[in-house]
N, C-alpha and C positions, 0 to 999 in steps of 0.2 A: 503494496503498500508499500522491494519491492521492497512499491512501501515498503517497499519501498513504503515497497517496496513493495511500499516501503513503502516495503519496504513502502516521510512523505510520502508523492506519490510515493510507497512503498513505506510507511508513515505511523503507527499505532501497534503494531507487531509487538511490540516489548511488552505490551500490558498482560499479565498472569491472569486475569480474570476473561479475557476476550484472546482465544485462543483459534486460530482455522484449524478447521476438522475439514477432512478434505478425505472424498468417496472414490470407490472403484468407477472404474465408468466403465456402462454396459453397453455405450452403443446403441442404446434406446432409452425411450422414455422412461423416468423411474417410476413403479407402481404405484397404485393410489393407496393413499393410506385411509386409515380407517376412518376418519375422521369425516363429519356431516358439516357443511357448509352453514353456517347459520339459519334458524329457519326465520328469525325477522330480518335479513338481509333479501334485499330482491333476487331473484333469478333469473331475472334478463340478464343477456350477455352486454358487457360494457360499452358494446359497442350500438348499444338498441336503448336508445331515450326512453325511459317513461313517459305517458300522457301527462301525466302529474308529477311533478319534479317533488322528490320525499323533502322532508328536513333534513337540513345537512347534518349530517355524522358527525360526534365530536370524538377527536384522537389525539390523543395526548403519546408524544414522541421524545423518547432519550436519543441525541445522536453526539458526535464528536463536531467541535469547532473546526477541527484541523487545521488547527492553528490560522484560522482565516478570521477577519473583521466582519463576524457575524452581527446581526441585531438585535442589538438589545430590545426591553419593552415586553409588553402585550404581543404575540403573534399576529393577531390576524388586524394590529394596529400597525405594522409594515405592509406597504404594499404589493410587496412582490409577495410576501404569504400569501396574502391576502387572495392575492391573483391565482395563485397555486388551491386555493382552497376555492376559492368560485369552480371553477376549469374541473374539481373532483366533487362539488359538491358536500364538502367538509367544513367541520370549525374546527381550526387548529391550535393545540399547543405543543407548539415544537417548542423542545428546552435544549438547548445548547450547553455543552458542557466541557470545561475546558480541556484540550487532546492528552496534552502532558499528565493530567490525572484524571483522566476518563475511566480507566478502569479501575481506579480506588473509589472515585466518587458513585460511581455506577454500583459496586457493593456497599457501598454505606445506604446508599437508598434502599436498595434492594434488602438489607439488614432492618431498616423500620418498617418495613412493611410498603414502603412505596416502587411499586410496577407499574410501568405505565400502559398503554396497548400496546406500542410499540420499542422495541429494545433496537439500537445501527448498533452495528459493530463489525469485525472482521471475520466473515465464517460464521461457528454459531458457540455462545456463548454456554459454557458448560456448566456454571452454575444452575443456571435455568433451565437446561436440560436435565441434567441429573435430579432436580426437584421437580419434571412433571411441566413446566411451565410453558412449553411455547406451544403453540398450536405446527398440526401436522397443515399443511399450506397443498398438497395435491389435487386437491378437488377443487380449492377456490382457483389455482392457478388455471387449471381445466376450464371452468366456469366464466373467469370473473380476466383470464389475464392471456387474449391470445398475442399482444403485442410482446410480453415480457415472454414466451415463449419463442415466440420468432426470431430477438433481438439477443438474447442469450444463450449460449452455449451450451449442448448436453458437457461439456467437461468443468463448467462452471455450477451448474444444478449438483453434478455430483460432490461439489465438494460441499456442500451443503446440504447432504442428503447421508442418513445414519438408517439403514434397514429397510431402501426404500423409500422412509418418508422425507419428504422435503420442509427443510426446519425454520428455512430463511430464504429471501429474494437477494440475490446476489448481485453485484455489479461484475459483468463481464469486463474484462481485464484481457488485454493482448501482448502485455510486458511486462517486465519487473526496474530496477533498476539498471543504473548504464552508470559504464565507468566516461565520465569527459573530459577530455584535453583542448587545452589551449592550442589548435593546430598553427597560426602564426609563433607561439613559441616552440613548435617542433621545427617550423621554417626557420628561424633567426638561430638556434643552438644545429640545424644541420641535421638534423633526424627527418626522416623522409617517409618511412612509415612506420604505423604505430605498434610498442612492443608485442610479442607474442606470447613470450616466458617471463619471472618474474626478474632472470637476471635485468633483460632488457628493459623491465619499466624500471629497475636501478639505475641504470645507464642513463634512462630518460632523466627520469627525476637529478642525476647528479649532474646533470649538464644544464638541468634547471635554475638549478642552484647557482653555479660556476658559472654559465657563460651570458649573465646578465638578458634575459632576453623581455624581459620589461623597462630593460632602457632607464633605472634609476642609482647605477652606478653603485649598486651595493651586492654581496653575494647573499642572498634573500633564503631564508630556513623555512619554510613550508612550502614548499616545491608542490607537495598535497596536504590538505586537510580535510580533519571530521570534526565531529560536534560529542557534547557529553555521551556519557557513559557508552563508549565506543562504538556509535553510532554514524550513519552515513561515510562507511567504508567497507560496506558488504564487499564490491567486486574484488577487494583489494584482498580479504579475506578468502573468497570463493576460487583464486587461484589455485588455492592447496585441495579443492573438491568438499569445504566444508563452510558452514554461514551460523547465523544466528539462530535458526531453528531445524533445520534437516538434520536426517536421521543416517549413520551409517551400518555399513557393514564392517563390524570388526573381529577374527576370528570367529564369525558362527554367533555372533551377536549383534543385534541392532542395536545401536551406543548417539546418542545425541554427537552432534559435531563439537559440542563446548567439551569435550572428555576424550573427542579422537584426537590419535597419533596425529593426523594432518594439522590439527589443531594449535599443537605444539609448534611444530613447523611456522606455521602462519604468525603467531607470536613472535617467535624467531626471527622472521622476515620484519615483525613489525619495530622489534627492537634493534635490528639494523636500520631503518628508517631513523626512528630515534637517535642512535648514536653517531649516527652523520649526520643528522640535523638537515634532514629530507621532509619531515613531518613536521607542522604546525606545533610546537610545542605544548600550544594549548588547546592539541586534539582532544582533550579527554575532557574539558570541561567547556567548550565552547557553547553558548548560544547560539539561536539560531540567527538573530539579527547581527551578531559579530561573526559568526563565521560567512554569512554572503555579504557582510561589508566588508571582508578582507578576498575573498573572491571576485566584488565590483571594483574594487580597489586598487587591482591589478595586482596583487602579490600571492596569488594560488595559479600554481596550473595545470595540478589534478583535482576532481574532484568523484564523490557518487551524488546520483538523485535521477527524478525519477523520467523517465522518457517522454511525458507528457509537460513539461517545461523545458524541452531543447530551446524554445524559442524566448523563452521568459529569460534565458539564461543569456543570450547573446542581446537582446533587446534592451537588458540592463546594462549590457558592457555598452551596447553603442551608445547608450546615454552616457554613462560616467566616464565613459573613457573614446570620447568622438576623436574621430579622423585615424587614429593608432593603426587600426584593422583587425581588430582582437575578433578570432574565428574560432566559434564553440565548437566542438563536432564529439559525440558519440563514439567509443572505439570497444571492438570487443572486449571481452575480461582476456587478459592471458591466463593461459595454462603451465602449471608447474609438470614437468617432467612424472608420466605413469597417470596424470590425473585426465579424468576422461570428459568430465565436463566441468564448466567455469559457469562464474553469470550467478545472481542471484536464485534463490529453490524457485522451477517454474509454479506460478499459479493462474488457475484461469478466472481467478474472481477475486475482488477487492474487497470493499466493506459491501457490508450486505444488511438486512433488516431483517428481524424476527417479531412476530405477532402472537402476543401473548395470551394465556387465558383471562387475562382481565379485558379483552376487546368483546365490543358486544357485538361488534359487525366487522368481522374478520374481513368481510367481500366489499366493506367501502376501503379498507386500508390498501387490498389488491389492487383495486380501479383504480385507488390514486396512485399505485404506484407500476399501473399499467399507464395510467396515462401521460405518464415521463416517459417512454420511451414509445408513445406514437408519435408520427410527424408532427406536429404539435407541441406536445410533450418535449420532444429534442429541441425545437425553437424553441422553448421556453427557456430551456437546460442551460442550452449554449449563446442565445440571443438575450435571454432575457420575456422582457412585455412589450408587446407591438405598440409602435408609436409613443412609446416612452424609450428604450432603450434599443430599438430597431424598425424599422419599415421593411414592408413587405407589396409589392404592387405588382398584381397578375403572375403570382411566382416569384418574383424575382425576391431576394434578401439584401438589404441594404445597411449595416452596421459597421460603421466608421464612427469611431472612438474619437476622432480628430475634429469631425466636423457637426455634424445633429445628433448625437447621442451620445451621453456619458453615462458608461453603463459601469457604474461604482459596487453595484450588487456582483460583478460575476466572478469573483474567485468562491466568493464563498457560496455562491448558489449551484454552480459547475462542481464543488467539492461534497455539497449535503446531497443534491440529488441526484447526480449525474449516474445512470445504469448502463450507459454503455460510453465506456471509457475512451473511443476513437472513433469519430465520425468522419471517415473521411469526407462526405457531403460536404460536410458543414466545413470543415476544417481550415481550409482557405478562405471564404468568406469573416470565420470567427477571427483569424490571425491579421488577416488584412492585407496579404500577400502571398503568392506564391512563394515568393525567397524562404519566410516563414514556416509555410507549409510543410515546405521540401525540408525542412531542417528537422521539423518533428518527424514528419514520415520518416526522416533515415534514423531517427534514433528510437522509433518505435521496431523497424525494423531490426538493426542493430539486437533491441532485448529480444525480438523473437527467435533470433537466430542464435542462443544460447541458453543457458539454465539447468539446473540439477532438478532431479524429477526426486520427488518422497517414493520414498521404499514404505512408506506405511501410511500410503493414502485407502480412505475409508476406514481407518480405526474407530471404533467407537470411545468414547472416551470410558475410563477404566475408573474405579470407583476409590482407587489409592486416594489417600489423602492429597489435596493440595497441596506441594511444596514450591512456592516461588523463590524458593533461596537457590534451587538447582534450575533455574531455567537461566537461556545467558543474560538475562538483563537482570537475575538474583545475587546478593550482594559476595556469594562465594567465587562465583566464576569473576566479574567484576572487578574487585580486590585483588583476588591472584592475578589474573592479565594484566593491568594497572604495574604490578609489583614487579612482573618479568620485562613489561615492555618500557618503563622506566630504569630499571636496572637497578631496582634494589633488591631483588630474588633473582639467583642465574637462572636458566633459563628449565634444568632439569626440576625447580621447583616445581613446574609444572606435575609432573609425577605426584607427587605428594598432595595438591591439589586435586587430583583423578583421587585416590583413593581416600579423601574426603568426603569427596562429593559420593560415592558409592554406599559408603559407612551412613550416609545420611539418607537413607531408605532409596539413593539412587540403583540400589542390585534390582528391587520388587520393580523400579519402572520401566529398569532393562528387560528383565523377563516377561514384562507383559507385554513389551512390545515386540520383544523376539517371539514371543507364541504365536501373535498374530501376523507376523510376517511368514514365520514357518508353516502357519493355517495357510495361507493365502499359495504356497507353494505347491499344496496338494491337488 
């Protein structure tokens, strides 16, 4: 998410109510749980017609907008729903719900009493775990879903999987977020390859600043920028070996990274940024439509986000800023000195779906969302609807945005349904070019080739009270960073911030999760 992260791509991570739980992985299948497949749901395999086509299924779905120009209206009064729901055989109401408070509005629902069959989110949602509510998914998967097994990862199941039972259908995910450089401005200030340590992206970034390499005759102050509540600058963070949600080792205790020693550091570094006016000054409260219009604008030339818009990212520059030569590229995170891995926490799964006990036919919601990731399924994903938004003749795929088809649906159709996160089939044909292609591919590559692994994957979640005040997007951590990296608290406040947050029931969430890591060691 990542989402990006993000993390965006790498994108909904901040929400307290929609948290990834993420599994040991055993290297094989994870066992069936106990749970009986519906017994009015058919038991043919999805991939075996009935004689008699049933009534379609009606399923009612909470997912995130992400932040995409979703449709409004009736569902199955759009037509790409629409199409989506013939194709599985369903009446749908998909309810979209805005990204930014997705997980406040998802508990207010859930608060009066409305659940729907299906719950999107990131991982699996812990409220509804802890009350009993999601269905265990192992049989119907077995049953009802051999495409979504073959397309998904046993290391993406497991982080979805608490005991064995599988809680949610996951999007496989092959990155996280990517730090990007403007590499025509590393050409024109003389830098030749991209930093390694943090001194050198100082270096970078001052010579951003100073040696005019946007050609507008001014020495320009966001050399890099983020957006609100210190968001979209994961890599810049993960230099020091810590991010917005992983877990370290500190002394013989597992400690969130918002409360490590590296933590402080990374503040440190951000308030150097700050104080030479290397950073956006209005990293901390940026939107999202001003922060990429001061990036198309040509006055950013670092940024994060997520690997799956390398090309979104250069295809706007060549519009708004044609003939210059503005070249996006992907470059590792650097590493700070001792720290052993950079790059946002790896995951191998993005948002994912859970099917609740209010679904009366757990095995149409499987099918349909087995049948997104069959051939078919993926041309719908990434193409859209045949002979509306693409042609197809004797195999071949034919979708050109330029010329017969204006496919106005695909950010936010590639966003709601997309389960496999990189096609490379498809990937060329979708972008419209090789050049394209090659540009995602390497900053897809790029995330795989770095990231911090959790030290407390397959946790079960712990029955502590809920505190979003100590997670990093809770207003204690927030505040103090804010206070250090502006310069109105030196920077040892941070100290005093750590035994805060500990005082605030933060000791009982360190020891629960030092048990479990110290179980895991046995």
């Amino acid at each position: 998410m990542s989402f990006q992260k993000k993390w965006g791509s790498t994108l909904g991570l901040t929400m307290s109510a929609i948290v990834l739980l993420s599994a040991c992985s055993t290297g094989k299948e994870s066992s069936s749980s106990s749970a009986t497949p519906s017994q009015t749901s058919t038991q043919t395999s999805a991939s075996q017609a009935p004689a008699t086509p049933a009534a379609p299924v009606k399923i009612r779905v909470f997912a995130s907008d992400v932040n995409q120009p979703v449709p409004g209206g009736k569902t199955m009064d759009n037509p790409t729903m629409n199409y989506l729901a013939q194709k599985s055989n369903t009446d749908l109401d998909w309810v979209f719900l805005p990204h930014a408070q997705y997980g406040e509005q998802v508990r207010i629902k859930f608060a009066s009493g409305d659940i729907p069959d299906v719950v999107g989110g990131w991982g699996i949602n812990y409220e509804l775990l802890q009350n009993n509510q999601i269905i265990p998914l192992n049989d119907y998967i077995d049953k009802y879903g051999p495409n979504l097994k073959k397309a998904i990862s046993q290391a993406a199941w497991d982080e979805v999987t608490v005991d064995g039972k599988i809680m949610a259908i996951p999007e496989g995910q092959l990155g996280n977020n990517v730090l990007y450089v403007r590499k025509d401005w590393m050409d024109k200030v003389g830098i030749s390859n991209p930093p390694q340590t943090p001194d050198e992206l100082l270096t970078m970034l001052r010579a951003f600043r100073d040696k005019d390499p946007n050609g507008n005759g001014k020495k320009d102050e966001m050399a890099i920028s983020g957006r609100e509540k210190f968001s979209w600058v994961d890599n810049v963070m993960t230099m020091f070996g810590v991010d917005a949600f992983n877990r370290v080792l500190v002394n013989g205790e597992v400690v969130p990274s918002v409360i490590s020693p590296n933590m402080k550091q990374a503040l440190g570094f951000f308030r150097t940024l700050v104080d030479e006016k290397l950073i956006d000054s209005e990293f901390l409260t940026n939107k999202r439509n001003v922060w990429e219009q001061k990036i198309q604008n040509n006055l950013v030339g670092t940024w994060v986000h997520t690997p799956s818009l390398a090309w979104d990212w250069q295809d706007k520059l060549n519009k708004s800023l044609p003939g210059i030569g503005a070249n996006v590229i992907a470059i590792k995170t650097p590493k700070a000195p001792g720290v052993e891995s950079s790059g946002t926490s790896v995951r191998a799964s993005n948002k994912s779906f859970m099917v609740t006990k209010v679904a009366k036919d757990p095995a149409a919601i499987v099918k349909m969302l087995d049948w997104l990731v069959s051939q078919d399924g993926q041309e719908f994903v990434n193409f859209g609807m045949p002979n509306v938004t693409y042609k197809k003749d004797g195999g071949k795929i034919t979708y050109d945005l330029k010329k017969d088809t204006d496919d106005k649906t695909a950010l936010w159709r590639s966003s709601s349904f997309n389960l496999v996160a990189y096609n490379k089939d498809f990937l060329e044909i979708q972008l419209g070019s090789k050049e394209a292609a090659d540009k995602v591919d390497s900053a897809y590559k790029v995330a795989a080739s770095e990231g911090m692994k959790s030290i407390i994957a397959g946790m079960p979640p712990s029955k502590l009270p809920a505190k979003p005040e100590l997670e990093f997007s809770g207003t204690l951590f927030q505040e103090a960073a804010a206070q250090i990296m502006l310069g109105k608290e030196p920077l040892d406040y941070f100290d005093t911030f750590v035994k805060q947050w500990r005082a605030q029931a933060g000791t009982e969430k360190i020891k629960y999760e030092t048990d479990y890591y110290n179980s895991k060691k046995k």
